[in-house]
N, C-alpha and C positions, 0 to 999 in steps of 0.2 A: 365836855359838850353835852347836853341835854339832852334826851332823844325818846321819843316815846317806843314803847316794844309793843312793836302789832303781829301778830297771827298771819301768816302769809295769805290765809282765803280773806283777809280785811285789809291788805294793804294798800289796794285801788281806792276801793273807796274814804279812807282816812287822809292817800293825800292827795283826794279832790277836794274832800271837807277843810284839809291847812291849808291848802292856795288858797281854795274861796277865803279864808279869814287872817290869810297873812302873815302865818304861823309856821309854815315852810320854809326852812333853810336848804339854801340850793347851795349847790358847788360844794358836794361832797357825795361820795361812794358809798351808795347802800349796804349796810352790815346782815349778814344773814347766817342766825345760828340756831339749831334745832329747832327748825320751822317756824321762826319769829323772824320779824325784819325790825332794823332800827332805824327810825325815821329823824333825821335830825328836824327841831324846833325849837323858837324862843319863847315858848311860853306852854303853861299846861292846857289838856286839850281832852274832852271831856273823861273819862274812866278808865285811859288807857295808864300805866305806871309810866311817869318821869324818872329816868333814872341817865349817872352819867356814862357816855360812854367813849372813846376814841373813834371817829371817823378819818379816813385816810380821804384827802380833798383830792377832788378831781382835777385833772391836769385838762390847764385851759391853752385854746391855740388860739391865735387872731386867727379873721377870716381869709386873709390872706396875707404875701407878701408882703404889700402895700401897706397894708394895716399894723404891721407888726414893725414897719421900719417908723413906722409915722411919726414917733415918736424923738428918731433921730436927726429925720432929712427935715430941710423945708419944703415947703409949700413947694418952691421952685424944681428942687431935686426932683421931691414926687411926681412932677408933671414927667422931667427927666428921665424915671427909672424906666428898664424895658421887663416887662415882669416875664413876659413868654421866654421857654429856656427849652432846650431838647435835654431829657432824660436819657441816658446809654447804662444800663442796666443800676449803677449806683452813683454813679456818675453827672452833674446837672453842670453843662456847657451852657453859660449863659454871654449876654452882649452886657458891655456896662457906656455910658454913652461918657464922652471925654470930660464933660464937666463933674461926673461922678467917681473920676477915677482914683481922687485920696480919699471915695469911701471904699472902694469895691471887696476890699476887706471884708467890710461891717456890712456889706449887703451879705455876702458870701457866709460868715457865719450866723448870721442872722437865718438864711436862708437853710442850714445845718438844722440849727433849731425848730424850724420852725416843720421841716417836711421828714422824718425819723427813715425813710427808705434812702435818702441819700447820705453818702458819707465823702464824698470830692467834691470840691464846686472847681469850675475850669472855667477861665476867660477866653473867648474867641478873639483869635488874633488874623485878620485878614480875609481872605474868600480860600478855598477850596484850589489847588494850583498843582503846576506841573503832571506830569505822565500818572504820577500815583493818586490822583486827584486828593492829596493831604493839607493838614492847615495846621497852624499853629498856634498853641492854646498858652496860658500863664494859670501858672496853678495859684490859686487864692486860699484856700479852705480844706480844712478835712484832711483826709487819709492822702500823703503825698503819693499817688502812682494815675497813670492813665489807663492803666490794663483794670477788665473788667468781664463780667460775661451779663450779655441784655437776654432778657428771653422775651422771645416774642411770638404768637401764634401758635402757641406749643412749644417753641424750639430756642432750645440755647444755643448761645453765639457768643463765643469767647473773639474780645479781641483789644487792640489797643487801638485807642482814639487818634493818638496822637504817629501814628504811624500806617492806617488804614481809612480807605472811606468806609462810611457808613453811617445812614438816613434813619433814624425812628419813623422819619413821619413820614415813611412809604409804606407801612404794614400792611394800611388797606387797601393799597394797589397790589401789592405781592398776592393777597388773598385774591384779590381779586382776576388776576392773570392764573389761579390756581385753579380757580373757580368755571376758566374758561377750557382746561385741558381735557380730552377726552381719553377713555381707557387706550390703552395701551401705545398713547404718543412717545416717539422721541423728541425729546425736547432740548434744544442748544442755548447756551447762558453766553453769552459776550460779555468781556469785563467780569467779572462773577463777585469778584471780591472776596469776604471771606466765606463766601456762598450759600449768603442768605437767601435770594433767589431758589435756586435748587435745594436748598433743604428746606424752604416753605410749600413749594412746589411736590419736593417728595411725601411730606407731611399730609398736605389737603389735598393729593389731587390723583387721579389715576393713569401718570404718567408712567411706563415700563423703564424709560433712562431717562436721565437728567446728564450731561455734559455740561461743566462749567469751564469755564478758559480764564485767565486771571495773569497779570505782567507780574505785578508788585510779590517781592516774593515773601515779604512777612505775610501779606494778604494770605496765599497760598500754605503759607504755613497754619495760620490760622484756619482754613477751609479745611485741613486735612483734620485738624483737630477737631474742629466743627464736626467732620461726617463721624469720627469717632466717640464725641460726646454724646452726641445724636443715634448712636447704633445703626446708620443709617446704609443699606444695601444699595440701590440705586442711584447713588449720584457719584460721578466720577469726574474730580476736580483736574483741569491740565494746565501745566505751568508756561508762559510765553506770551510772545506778541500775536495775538487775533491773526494779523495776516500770515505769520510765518505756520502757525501751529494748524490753522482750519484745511488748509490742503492736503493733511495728512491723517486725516480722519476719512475712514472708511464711511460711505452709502449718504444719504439724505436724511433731513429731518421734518417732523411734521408741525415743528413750532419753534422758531427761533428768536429771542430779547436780544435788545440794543438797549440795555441802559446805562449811556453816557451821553446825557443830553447835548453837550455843547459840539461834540464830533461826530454823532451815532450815524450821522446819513452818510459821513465818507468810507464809513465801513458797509456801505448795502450791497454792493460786490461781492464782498466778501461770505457774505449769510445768504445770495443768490445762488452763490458756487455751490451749496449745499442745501440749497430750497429743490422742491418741484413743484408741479400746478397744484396750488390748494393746502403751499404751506401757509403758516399765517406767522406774520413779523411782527414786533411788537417793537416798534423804534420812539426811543423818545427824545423831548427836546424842550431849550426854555424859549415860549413861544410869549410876546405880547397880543392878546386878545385881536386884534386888530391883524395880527399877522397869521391868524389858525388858517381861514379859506385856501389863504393862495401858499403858504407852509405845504397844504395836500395836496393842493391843484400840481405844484412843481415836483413834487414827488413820485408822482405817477405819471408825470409825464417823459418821466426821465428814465422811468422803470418799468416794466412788465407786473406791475401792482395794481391794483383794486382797493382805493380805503373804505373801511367797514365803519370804524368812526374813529373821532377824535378825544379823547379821552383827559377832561383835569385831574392833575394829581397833585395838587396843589398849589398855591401864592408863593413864590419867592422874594419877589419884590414888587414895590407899588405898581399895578396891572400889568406884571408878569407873571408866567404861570409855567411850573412844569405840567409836560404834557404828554400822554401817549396817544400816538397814530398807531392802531390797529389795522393792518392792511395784509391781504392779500394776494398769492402769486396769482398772474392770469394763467388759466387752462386753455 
């Protein structure tokens, strides 16, 4: 390959002079040896030495997904494909819609290639179901396992997909309920999981305890690792059903989560039994736009609550939304 040898204080300006005149060969990796750079081009270029050299070419990516299959799918597919996929630390859980399903293969390694952080690709198989809120996934791609560690906000999180819940695309609510704690609260976790919650909470916020509660017992197995991964002193994961375990916890707390959106309000009982005037509940729920007013209105009329606001934390489905109601006890 050709390349001219330039002096590294002239490099700028020589390859503004070859773009201007066309003489620049792109798509390859600048060579640089005792203070000289080699510039690849196809022609000589005024006083600098032609001389031949190896350039190592640059590794090109399409700009996206989309672009990278384009070549395979039709027209029709394309419209098909669903490109949005949640990431769980290497892990890419994507949808493939049913008229693409003898490619999802060729999406899947396609999608290998194309993003170097993932090594599994997994197909979502159904919604999120029974007491462990679990779903079930088809492996397509990659390194065959579901176990993984995500890190997120600082903090790592071992866990298995296919046998735990767990949401990426709640980070910025967890910072953000972190963001809400003040020094020295006790703070209570419903549901915990593998206690993401409480180790983001312990992380960013100036909480004295964190109490996480949790059924599923790989979850729990996973949280205890969690608080070990994490070197984490304050957070104390307990194993059981919400109603049978909260009775037996000693005093009050000054901030208690409900996140399990689809049941969280038949557990408000339950986080009362251990509230006082001026704890603050953080309950969530999948709410249609349409339904948030009177969602709070009946809330509080059912309870000794005050809502402070209503909180999106995201789209689930077309104008649904999960959502947190911030409320607190009346004094």
């Amino acid at each position: 390959m050709k390349c001219l040898k330039v002096g590294l204080k002239d490099v700028e300006n020589v390859k503004k002079k070859l773009a201007a005149e066309k003489l620049f060969v792109s798509g390859y990796k600048l060579l640089q040896e005792n203070g000289f750079v080699y510039l690849p081009v196809s022609g000589k270029f005024e006083t600098y030495p032609l001389i031949e050299k190896e350039l190592p070419a640059l590794r090109t990516r399409p700009l996206s997904l989309r672009d990278a299959l384009s070549s395979f799918l039709t027209a029709a597919e394309l419209e098909a494909l669903t490109t949005s996929l949640d990431v769980v630390g290497d892990i890419a859980i994507i949808e493939v819609a049913s008229s693409l399903l003898p490619k999802a293969e060729l999406i899947a390694t396609t999608l290998l290639e194309h993003q170097s952080n993932i090594h599994t690709v997994l197909k979502k198989e159904g919604e999120h179901a029974g007491v462990f809120r679990v779903r079930g996934y088809t492996y397509l791609a990659g390194k065959k396992t579901t176990e993984t560690i995500h890190k997120e906000s600082g903090v790592r999180l071992k866990l298995d997909v296919a046998t735990v819940y767990f949401s990426p695309r709640l980070a910025h609510e967890r910072l953000r309920i972190a963001s809400l704690v003040g020094k020295g609260e006790r703070v209570l976790v419903l549901f915990s999981g593998i206690g993401v919650y409480p180790l983001v909470l312990s992380k960013h916020s100036p909480a004295k305890e964190i109490v996480g509660i949790e059924i599923n017992p790989d979850a729990c197995r996973y949280g205890d690792e969690n608080i070990a991964l994490n070197k984490t002193t304050n957070v104390h994961l307990l194993r059981g059903d919400v109603r049978d375990v909260v009775p037996h916890i000693a005093g009050t707390f000054d901030r208690i989560l409900l996140p399990l959106p689809k049941t969280a309000e038949n557990f408000l009982p339950v986080a009362l039994s251990v509230s006082k005037p001026g704890t603050i509940l953080h309950l969530y729920a999948f709410l249609r736009e349409e339904q948030f007013d009177g969602f709070g209105k009946e809330i509080i009329k059912k309870y000794p609550l005050k809502l402070l606001r209503l909180v999106k934390c995201g789209q689930t489905k077309p104008r649904e939304f999960r959502v947190c109601l911030d409320l607190v006890v009346k004094k």
